[in-house]
N, C-alpha and C positions, 0 to 999 in steps of 0.2 A: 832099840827099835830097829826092826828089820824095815828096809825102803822094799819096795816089790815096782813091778813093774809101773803102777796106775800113776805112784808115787814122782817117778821119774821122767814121767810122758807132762805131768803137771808143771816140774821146775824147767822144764825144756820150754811149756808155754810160756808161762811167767819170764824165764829169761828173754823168749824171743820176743814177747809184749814188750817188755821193759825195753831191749835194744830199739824195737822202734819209736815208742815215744820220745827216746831220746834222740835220735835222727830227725821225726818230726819236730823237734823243737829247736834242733840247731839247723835246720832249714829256714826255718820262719825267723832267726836270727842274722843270717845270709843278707843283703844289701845288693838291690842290683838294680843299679841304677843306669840310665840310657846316657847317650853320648849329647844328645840335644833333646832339649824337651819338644822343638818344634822339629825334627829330624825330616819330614815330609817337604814342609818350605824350603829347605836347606836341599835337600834331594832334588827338587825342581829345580834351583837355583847353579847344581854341580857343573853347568856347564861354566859356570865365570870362574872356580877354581881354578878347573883346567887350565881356561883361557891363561889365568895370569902366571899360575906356572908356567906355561910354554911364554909369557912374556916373558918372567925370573931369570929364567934359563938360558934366556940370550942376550942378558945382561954380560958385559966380561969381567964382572965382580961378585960375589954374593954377600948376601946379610953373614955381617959376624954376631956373635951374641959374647959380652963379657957378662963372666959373673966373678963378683969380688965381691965374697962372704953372701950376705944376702939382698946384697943391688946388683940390678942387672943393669948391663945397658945395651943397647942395638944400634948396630951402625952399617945402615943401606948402601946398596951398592954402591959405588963411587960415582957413576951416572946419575945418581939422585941430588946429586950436591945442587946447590942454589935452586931448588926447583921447588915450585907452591906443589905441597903436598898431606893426603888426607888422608885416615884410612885407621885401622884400626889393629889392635896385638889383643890376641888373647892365650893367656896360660893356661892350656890342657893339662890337669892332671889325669890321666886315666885310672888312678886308683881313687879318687876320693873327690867326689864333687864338689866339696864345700871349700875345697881348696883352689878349684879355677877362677883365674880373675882376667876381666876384659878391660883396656885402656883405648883412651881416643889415642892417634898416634899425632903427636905432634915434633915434628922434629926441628933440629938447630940448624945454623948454615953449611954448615957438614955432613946433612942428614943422620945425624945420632937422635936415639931416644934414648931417657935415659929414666924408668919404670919410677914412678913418684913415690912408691912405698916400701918398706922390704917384702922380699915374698917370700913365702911359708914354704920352710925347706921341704923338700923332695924331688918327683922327676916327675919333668912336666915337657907337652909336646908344645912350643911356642908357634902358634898359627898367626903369620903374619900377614894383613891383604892391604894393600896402598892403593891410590890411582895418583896419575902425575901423567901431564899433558893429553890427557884424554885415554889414557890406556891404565887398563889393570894390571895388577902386579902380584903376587900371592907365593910365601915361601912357607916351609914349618922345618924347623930343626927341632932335637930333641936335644936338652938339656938336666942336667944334676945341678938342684941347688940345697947347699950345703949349711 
């Protein structure tokens, strides 16, 4: 069978049909999820970040974070010791949402926390925000758990 011209102009459709439905199908597979679901309230709210950053930062210690295996623990700057304090951790993963987890922050007389469950290996950005004597406080390290 001889192809002629009509022949070839057809499979060049069909191939370029077929490549795109494939592309529209591994779009619609694609997952793209936002960073907060109320991201607007949180946007209003970015000036307290700030604020406790520029507290964090003239602390003369910072938060350490251990991770051994899959417990973490966190341990506030040295200034935090013996102080009533509130406030809250949350584990950002930026690749997978279902893996972020939020904890009340409750600390010892050393100001450690030390994360009540294991957490689900990968890399997570640890958003830390405390208050203690009247001022805010807010650090985020990036961590690998293993």
């Amino acid at each position: 069978m001889q192809l002629n011209w009509g022949h070839k102009i057809t499979f060049v459709f069909i191939g370029f049909a077929s490549m795109m439905f494939y592309l529209i199908y591994k779009c619609n597979q694609t997952n793209f999820e936002l960073v907060s679901k109320d991201y607007y309230k949180e946007e209003l709210a970015y000036q307290q970040v700030i604020d406790g950053t520029n507290n964090a930062n003239q602390l003369q210690t910072n938060t350490n974070i251990t991770i051994q295996g899959s417990q973490v623990s966190i341990q506030l700057p040295y200034e935090m010791q013996q102080k009533h304090i509130k406030g809250n951790v949350h584990f950002y993963c930026p690749t997978d949402a279902r893996k972020d987890q939020k904890f009340n922050l409750t600390v010892n007389d050393n100001a450690t926390f030390q994360v009540p469950h294991a957490v689900i290996p990968g890399k997570y950005i640890v958003k830390i925000s405390w208050q203690a004597d009247g001022s805010n406080y807010y650090q985020e390290k990036e961590i690998q758990v293993l």
